[in-house]
N, C-alpha and C positions, 0 to 999 in steps of 0.2 A: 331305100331310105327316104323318110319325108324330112325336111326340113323347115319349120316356120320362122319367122321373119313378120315381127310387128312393128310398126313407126316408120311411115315412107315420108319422112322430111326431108330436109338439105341434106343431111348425113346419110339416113340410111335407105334414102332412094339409093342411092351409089352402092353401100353398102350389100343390098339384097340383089343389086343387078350384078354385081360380080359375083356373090354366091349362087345367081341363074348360071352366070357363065362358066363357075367352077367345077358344079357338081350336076348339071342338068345333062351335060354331053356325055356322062356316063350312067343316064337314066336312071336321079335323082330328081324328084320333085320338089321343088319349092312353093310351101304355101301360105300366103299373103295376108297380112290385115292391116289394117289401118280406121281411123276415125271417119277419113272419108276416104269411098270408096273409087274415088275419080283419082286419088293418090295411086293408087294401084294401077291404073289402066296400063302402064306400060310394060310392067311385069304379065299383067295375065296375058296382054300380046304378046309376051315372048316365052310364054309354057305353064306361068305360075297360074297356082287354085287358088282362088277369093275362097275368104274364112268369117263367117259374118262376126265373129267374135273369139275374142284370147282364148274362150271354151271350147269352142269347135276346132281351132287350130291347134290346142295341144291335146285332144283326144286323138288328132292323124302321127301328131309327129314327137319325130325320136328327137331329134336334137331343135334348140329355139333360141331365136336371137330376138333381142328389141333394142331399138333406139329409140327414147324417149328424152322429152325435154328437162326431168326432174325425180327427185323421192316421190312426191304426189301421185304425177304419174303411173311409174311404177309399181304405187301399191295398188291402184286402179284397175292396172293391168294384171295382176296378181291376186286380188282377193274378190270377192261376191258370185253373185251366180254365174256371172259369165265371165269371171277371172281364169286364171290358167290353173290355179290350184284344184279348182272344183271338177278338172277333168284331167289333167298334166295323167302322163302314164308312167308306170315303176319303170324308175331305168333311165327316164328320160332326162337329159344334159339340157339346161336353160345358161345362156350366155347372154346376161343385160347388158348390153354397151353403152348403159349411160351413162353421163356422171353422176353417179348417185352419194347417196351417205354412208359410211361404212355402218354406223348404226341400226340402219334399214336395212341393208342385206343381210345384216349378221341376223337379225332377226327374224325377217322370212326366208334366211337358210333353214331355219330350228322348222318354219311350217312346211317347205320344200320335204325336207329329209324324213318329217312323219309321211309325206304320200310316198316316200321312196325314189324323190328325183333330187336332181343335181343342181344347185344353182349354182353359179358362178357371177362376182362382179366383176365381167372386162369392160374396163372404160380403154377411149379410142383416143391417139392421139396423132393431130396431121391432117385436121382441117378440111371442109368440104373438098379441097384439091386432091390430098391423099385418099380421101372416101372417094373419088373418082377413078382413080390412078393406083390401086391398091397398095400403096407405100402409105401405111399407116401401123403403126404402134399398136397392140393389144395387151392391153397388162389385165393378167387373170389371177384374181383370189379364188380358191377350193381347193376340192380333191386333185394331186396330184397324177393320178390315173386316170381316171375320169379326163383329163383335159390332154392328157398324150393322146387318149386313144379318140378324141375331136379335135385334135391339131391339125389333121391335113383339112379339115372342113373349116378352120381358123384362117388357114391358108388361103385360102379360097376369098377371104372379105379383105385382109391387112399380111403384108409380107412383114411384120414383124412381131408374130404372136409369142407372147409369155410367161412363164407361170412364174409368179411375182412371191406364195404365202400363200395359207389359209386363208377364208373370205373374209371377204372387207381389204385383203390386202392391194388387192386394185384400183381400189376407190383411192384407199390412201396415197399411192402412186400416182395419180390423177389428182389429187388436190397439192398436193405435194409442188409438182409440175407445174397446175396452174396457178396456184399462188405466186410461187420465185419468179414466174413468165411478167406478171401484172406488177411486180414490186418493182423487176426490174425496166417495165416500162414506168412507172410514175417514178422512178431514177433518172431512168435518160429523161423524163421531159425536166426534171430538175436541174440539170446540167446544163442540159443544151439552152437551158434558158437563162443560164447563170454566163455562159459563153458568149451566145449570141446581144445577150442585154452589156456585154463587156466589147461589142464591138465586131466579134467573128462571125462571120457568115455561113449559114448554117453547116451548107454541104463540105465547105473547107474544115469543120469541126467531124463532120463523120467520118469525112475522108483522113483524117487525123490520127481518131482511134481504132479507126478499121487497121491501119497500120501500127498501132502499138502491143502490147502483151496483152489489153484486154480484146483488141479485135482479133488478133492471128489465133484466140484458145479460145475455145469455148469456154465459158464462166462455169460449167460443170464439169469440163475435163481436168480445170487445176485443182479441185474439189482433189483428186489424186494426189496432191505432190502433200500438203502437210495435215486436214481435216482428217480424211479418211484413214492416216496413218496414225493419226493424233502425235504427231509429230514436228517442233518447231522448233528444232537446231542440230544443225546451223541455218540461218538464218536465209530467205532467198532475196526479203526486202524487209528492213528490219520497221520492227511495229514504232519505234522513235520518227523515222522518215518516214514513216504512215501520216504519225500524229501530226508532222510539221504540214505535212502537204494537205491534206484533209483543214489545217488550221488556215492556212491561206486560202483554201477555198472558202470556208464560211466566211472569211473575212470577207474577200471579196465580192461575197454576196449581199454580206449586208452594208456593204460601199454600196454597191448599185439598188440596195433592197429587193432583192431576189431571196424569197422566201426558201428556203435550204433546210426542209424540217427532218426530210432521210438525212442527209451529208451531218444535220450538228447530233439527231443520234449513234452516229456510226464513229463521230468526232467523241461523245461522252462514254464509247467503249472501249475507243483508243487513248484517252486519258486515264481510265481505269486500269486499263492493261498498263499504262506508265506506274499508275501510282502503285501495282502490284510489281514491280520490279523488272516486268516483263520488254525493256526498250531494246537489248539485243537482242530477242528473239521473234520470231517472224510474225509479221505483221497479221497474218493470219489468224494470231492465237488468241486473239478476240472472239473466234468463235467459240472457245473453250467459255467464256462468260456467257453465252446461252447453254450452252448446255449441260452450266452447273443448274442455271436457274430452270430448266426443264429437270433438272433431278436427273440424266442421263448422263454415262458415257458412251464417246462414241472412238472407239477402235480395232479396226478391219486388220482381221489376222495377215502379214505382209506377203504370203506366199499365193492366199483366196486374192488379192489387189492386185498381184503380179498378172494372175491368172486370166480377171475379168481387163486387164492392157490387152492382154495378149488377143484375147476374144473379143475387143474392140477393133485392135489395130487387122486381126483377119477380118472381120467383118462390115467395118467400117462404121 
């Protein structure tokens, strides 16, 4: 088996030297490209073939990985003469690990699938450390077959590869992810600024909530108790003591003029929810007001929720 590997960045330097060391000791070749070729020098010392271009690289190989900075990118590496399409072979599995557009891949799936290959968007999650340290996330859109029978070579970049959907469903899990990550950073710096401008000093504020319900759970694992079930009653903290507390936060923001523009829209969902009658029931069920206004619902059969506890709590 050959396996190519294009984008020797921050990411997927790491990325392709754990694929040297996963699949080379059972005499698989890795073969290499990049923009410049001084990126590669350390792979080809340790077994990998320089590929002078995406074209020459998928005429040798069965399965193909890239980590790229963007859509651009990608179609870059993907289309013209010296694209992967203009040579890619029937049969052959492409694994993009970038964060791409779900739009983009769904699109040159359609040109993939006329040469007779496989794309797939896995985007990676777990940061150059994890691209070091192969404790990284893979969420894959495509074929589901296609991606069992390249799972152990998945194996080999990120110890957590998984088939997420059809394509683009990767992407979408990756924006997904990073979006909630970045909201709920410009949140904590809105707090902790509403805090410390009230007098508290930083570290005794994190040391605070690191001990309360939002530190000890992760903000995704209580997604389980009433979203995921669409379920909010009985009640765990009722959406009324949402409203009150949420109200004396902006208040005393704008005592100190601390700008609070997440906390008064979260405060104008929680008034909503009062004025729809919803004050004994869980504070939560603010979320049901997005997701009227997406035209969705969302509720996870409780046996399938049981299930993925259980396959968290083994797996960790």
């Amino acid at each position: 088996m050959k396996a190519g590997f294009i984008g020797l960045g921050t990411m997927g330097a790491h990325m392709a030297a754990n694929l040297q060391k996963g699949i080379q000791k059972d005499g698989h070749t890795v073969v290499v490209h990049d923009m410049r070729k001084e990126a590669a020098a350390p792979h080809i010392k340790n077994g990998a073939v320089w590929a002078d271009s995406p074209a020459a690289l998928a005429a040798e190989c069965d399965v193909i990985f890239s980590s790229l900075p963007g859509p651009v990118e990608f179609e870059a590496v993907s289309y013209g003469d010296t694209g992967l399409l203009s040579k890619i072979k029937a049969g052959a599995a492409y694994f993009d690990l970038t964060t791409n557009s779900p739009t983009t891949v769904r699109k040159a799936h359609v040109d993939y699938e006329k040469k007779g290959a496989f794309l797939f968007d896995a985007p990676v999650s777990g940061g150059p450390r994890g691209a070091a340290t192969g404790k990284l996330a893979i969420w894959c859109g495509g074929d589901t077959d296609v991606f069992d029978k390249w799972k152990p070579v998945l194996d080999a970049i990120g110890d957590q590869a998984k088939y997420i959907g059809p394509i683009g469903a990767g992407s979408v899990a990756k924006l997904v992810h990073n979006c909630y990550g970045y909201i709920a950073t410009a949140a904590a710096a809105e707090v902790f600024s509403m805090g410390v401008k009230a007098g508290i000093e930083p570290l005794a504020i994190w040391e605070a909530v690191r001990q309360g319900a939002i530190g000890r759970r992760g903000a995704f694992d209580s997604l389980t108790d009433q979203f995921l079930s669409n379920k909010y009653e009985p009640p765990a903290f009722a959406l009324r003591l949402a409203h009150k507390d949420v109200s004396l936060a902006t208040a005393l923001g704008r005592e100190l003029n601390v700008p609070m523009r997440l906390a008064n829209l979260a405060l104008a969902d929680l008034s909503e929810g009062l004025n729809r009658g919803w004050g004994n029931r869980d504070s939560r069920s603010i979320m049901v007001l997005q997701t009227e206004r997406a035209g969705i619902e969302i509720k996870v059969d409780p046996q399938r929720l049981t299930e993925a506890l259980e396959n968290k709590a083994k797996n960790g």
